[in-house]
C-alpha positions in Angstrom: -6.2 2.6 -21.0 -7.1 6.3 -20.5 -6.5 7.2 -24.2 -7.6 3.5 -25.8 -10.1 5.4 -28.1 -7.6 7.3 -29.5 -4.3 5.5 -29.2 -3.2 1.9 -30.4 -0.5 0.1 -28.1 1.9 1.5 -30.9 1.0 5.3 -30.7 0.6 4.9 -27.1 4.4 3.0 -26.6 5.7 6.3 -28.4 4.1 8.5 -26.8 5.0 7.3 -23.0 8.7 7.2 -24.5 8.8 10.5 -25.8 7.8 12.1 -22.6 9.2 9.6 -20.4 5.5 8.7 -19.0 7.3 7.1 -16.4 9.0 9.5 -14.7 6.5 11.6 -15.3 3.7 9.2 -13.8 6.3 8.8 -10.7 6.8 12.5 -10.7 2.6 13.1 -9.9 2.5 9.7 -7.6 5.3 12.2 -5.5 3.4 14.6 -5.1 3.5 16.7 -8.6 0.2 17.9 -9.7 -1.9 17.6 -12.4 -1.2 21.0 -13.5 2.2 21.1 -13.1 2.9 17.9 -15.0 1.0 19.5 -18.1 2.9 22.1 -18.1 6.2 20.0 -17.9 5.0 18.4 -20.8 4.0 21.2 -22.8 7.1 22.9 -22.6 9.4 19.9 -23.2 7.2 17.8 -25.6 4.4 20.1 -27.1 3.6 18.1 -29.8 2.1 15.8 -27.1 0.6 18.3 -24.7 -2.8 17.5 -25.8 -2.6 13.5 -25.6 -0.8 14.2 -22.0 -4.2 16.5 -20.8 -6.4 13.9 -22.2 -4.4 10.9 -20.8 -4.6 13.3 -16.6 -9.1 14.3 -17.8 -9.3 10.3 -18.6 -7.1 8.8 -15.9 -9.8 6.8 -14.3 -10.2 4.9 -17.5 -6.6 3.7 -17.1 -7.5 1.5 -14.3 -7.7 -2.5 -15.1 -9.1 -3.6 -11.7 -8.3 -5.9 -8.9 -5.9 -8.7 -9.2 -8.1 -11.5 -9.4 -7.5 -13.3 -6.1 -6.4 -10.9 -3.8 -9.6 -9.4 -2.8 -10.2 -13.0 -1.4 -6.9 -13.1 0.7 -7.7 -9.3 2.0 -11.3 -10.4 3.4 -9.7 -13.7 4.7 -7.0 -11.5 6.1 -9.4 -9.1 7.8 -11.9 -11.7 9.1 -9.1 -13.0 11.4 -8.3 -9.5 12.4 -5.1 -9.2 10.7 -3.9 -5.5 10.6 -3.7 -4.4 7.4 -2.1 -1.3 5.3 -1.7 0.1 2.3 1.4 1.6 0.8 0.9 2.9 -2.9 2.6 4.9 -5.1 -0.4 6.9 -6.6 -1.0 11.0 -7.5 -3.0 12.0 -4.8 -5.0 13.6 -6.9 -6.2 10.5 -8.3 -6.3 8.1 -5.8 -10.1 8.7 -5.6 -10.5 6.6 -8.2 -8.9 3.7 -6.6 -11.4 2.3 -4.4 -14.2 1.6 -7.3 -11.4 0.0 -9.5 -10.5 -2.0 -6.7 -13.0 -1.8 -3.9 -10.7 -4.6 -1.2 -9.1 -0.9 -0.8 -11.9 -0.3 1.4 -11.1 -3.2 3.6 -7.4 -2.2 4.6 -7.2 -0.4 8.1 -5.8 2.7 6.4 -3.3 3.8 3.0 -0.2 5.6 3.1 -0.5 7.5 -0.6 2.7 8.6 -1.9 1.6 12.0 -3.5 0.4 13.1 -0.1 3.6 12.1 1.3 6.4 13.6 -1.3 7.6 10.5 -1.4 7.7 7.3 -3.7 8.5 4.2 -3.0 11.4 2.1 -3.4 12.4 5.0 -0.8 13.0 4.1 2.9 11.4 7.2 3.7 8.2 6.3 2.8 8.7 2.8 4.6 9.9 4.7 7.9 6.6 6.8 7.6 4.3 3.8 7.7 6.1 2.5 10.6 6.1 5.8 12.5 2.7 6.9 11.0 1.4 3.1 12.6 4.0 2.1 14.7 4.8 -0.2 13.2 7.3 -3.1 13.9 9.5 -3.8 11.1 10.3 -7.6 12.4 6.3 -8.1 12.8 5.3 -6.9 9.3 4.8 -7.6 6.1 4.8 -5.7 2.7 4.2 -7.0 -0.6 4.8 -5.6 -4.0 5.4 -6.3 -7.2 8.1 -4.7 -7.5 11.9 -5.9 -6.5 12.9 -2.3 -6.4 10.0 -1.7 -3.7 10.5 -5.1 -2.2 14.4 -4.1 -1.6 13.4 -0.7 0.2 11.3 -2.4 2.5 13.5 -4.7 3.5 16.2 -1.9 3.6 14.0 -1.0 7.0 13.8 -4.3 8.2 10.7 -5.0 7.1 10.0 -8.6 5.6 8.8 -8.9 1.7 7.0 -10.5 -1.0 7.7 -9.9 -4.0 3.7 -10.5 -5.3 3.6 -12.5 -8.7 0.2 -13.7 -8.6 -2.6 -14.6 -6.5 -1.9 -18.2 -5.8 1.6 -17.7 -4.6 1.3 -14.5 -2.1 -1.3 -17.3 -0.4 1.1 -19.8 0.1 3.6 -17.4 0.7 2.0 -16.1 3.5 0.5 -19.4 5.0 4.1 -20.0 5.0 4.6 -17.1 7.3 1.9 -18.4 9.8 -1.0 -15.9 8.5 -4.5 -17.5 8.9 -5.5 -17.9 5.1 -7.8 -21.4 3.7 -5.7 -23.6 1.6 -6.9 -23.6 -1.8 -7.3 -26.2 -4.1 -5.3 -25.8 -7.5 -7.0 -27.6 -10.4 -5.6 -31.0 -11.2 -4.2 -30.8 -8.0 -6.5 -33.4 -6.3 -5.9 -31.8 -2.9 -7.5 -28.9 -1.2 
């Protein structure tokens, strides 16, 4: 977490209610700077304007990494030559600091990023700019999130979805759908 050195998971639950840290996260992943969110803090919650700055200096430390697993099905994924996007909700001011947390970023064909768009998902918009943006067919494409909210506005374009709960599943999920990924063995499993 960006602020682990200063905040316990307590301090840090209070804070993020007090300001609403998610709408104000969403707020900056559509488009609201930096800046401008520290200001919107300061004035409504100035008792945490200074944890709010340090949380935007440190953001990079908020990062956890890749999803164990899914760096596997992207270069599987890519190796066959399977097109492949990103769609994330993410500040572009930040998303710089994506691709060393999680460096399969680099191996998608391209990224739609929300803050550059002025729009967040679960909004159709954003899905209607991927497919205009790529030209995209909705009945020939896939999205995946972990989200339902996300999953539903995708498929309120007529895009098909996954809703992503772990490694192991999207693969089977998507083997399901005809995509060229290995089988893997599960432990105890016996089988490949």
């Amino acid at each position: 977490m960006a602020l682990a050195d200063r905040l316990d998971r307590s301090a840090w639950a209070e804070f993020a209610e007090a300001i609403d840290f998610p709408g104000v996260n969403l707020a900056m992943d559509g488009g609201l700077s930096h800046a401008a969110a520290r200001e919107r803090v300061a004035a409504s919650h100035p008792e945490h304007a200074a944890t709010f700055a340090r949380y935007c200096e440190n953001f990079a430390g908020s990062l956890t990494g890749p999803v164990p697993g899914t760096a596997e099905i992207i270069d599987e994924l890519a190796a066959a030559r399977v097109p492949l996007l990103g769609l994330t909700n993410w500040s572009a001011e930040t998303f710089v600091h994506a691709r060393p947390a999680a460096p399969a970023i680099g191996r998608l064909d391209s990224v739609v990023v929300s803050g550059e768009e002025g729009v967040v998902k679960p909004d159709p918009a954003i899905f209607e700019i991927l497919i205009a943006r790529y030209a995209l067919d909705p009945a020939r494409t896939v999205f995946i999130d972990d989200s339902p909210a996300n999953v539903r506005g995708a498929e309120a374009v007529g895009i098909a979805a996954l809703r992503f709960t772990g490694a192991d599943r999207l693969r089977e999920d998507l083997r399901s759908l005809g995509l060229p990924l290995r089988r893997v063995a599960r432990v105890g499993s016996g089988r490949p």
